[in-house]
N, C-alpha and C positions, 0 to 999 in steps of 0.2 A: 503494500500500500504506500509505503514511503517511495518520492522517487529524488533524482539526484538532478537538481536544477544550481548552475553554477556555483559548486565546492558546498550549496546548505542542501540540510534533508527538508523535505516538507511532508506534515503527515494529514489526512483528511481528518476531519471533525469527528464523523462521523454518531454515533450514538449522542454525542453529546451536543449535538449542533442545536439548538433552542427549534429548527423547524419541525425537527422529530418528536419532542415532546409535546408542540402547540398540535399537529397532526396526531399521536395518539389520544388526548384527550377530545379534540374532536369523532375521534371515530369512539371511542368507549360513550360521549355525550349522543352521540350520532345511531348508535345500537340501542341507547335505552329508548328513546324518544323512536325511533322506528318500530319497538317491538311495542310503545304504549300506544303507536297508531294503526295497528294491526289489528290489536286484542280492543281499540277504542267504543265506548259506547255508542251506537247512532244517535243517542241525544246530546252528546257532547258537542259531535260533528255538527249535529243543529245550530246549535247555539253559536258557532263560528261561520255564519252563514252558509253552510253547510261545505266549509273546507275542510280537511284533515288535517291541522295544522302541525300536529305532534310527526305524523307520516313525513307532511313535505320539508316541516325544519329537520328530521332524521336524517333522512336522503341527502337534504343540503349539505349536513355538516359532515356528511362520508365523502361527497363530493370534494369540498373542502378539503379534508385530510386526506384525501388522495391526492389532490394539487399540492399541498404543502409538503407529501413525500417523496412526488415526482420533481419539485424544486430541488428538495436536499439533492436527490439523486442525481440532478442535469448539471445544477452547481454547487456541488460542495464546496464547506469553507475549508480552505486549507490552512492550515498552522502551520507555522516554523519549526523545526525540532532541535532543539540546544546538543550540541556538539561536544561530546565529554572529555573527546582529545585533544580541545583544542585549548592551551594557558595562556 
């Protein structure tokens, strides 16, 4: 994963890149809210002019954290890696 760019190492972010984290919590928010639009009352849906709101915000936020894991993925951040032989 590390590669050799003029005498420094550089290593990707990876797990720890802040876009993986906002994208998992979108998809864990993204599954509850999909599965309470599924099992939803039809009087609930009444009352929301008859949208599914809990379904289509679901769906959104999986959308979402699928875009935010295909960014990490297209542009990872990359870090410098500190050089231990070097005094």
């Amino acid at each position: 994963m590390a590669d050799q760019t003029a005498g420094r190492q550089k290593k990707k972010a990876g797990a720890f890149d802040i876009r993986v984290v906002i994208a998992t919590l979108l998809a864990i928010y993204g599954v509850v809210l999909t599965i309470l639009g599924i099992i939803a009352d039809p009087q609930e849906v009444d009352k929301a002019a008859g949208i599914n709101i809990n379904l289509w915000g679901g769906l959104a936020m999986l959308v979402f954290g699928a875009l935010f894991v295909l960014w990490a993925r297209l542009r990872p951040i990359v870090v410098p890696v500190a050089d231990d032989t070097q005094e």
